[in-house]
NUVEXKOL-856379 format. One record per residue (C-alpha): x, y, z; residue number from 1. Coordinates in steps of 0.5 Angstrom, whole numbers, plus 500, padded with zeros to 3 digits. Layout:
xx X; yy Y; zz Z; k NUM
...
//
This chain:
xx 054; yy 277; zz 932; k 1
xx 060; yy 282; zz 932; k 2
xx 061; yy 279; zz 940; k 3
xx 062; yy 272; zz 936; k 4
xx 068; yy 274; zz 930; k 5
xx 072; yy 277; zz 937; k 6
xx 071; yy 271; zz 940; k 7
xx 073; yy 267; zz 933; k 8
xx 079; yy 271; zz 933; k 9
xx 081; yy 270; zz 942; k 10
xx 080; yy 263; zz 941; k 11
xx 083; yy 262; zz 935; k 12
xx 090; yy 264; zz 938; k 13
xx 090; yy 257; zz 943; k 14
xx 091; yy 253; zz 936; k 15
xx 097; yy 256; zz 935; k 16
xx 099; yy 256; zz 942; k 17
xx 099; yy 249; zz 944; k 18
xx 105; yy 249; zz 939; k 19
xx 108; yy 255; zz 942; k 20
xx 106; yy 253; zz 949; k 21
xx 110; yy 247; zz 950; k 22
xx 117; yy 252; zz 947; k 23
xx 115; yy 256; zz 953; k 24
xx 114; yy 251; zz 958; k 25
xx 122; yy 248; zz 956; k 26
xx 125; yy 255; zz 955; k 27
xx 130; yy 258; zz 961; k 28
xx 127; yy 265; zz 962; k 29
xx 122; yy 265; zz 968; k 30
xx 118; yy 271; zz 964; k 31
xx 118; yy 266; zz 957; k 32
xx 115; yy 261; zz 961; k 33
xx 110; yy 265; zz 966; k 34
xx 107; yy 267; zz 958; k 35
xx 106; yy 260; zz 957; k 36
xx 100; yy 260; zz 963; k 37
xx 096; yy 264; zz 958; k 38
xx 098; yy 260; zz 951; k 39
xx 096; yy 254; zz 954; k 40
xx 089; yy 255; zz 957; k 41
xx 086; yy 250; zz 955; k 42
xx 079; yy 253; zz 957; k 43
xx 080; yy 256; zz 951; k 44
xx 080; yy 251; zz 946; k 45
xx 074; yy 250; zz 949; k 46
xx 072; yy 256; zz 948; k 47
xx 074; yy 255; zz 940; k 48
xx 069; yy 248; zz 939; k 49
xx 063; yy 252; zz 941; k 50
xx 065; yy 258; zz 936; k 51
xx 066; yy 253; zz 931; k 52
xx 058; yy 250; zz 933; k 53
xx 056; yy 257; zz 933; k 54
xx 059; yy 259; zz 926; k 55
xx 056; yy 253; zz 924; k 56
xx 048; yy 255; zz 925; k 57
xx 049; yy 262; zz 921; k 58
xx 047; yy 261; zz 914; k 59
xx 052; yy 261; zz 909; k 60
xx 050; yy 268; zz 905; k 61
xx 047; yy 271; zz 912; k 62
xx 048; yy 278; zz 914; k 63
xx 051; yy 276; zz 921; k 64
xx 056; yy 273; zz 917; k 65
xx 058; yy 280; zz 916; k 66
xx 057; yy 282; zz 922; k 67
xx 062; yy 276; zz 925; k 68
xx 068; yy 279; zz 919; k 69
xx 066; yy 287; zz 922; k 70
xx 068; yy 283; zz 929; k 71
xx 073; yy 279; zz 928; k 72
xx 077; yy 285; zz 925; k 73
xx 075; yy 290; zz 930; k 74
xx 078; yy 286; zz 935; k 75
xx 086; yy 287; zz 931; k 76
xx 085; yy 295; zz 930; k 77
xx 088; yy 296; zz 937; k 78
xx 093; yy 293; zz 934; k 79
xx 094; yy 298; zz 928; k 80
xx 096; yy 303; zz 931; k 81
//
């Protein structure tokens, strides 16, 4: 279940990227724009549809929640440093 909270957190980052994406589409710098090829990944709005789906099956007080929060902060502690 900690696999679905990282997946949570990845596709979680395209609902802010389309809004970023059309910004970085318009913008004049080649490397600001070669980042909105990530952002604008439309597989991963698909991909955020079938977490959703799948954050749906898990019962409300199961463990497995749990498990997805321990994955979806996982994924930040890179960041932490």
């Amino acid at each position: 279940m900690a696999a679905l909270g990282y997946r949570y957190v990845l596709a979680g980052s395209a609902l802010g990227g389309h809004v970023l994406e059309r910004r970085h589409a318009a913008a004049h710098s080649p490397r600001v724009r070669a980042a909105a090829a990530f952002i604008g990944d439309h597989a991963l709005m698909d991909l955020w549809r079938t977490v959703l789906w799948e954050l749906e099956t898990i019962p409300a007080l199961s463990s497995d929640l749990e498990d997805v929060v321990s994955g979806a902060t996982a994924c930040f502690q890179p960041l932490d440093r």
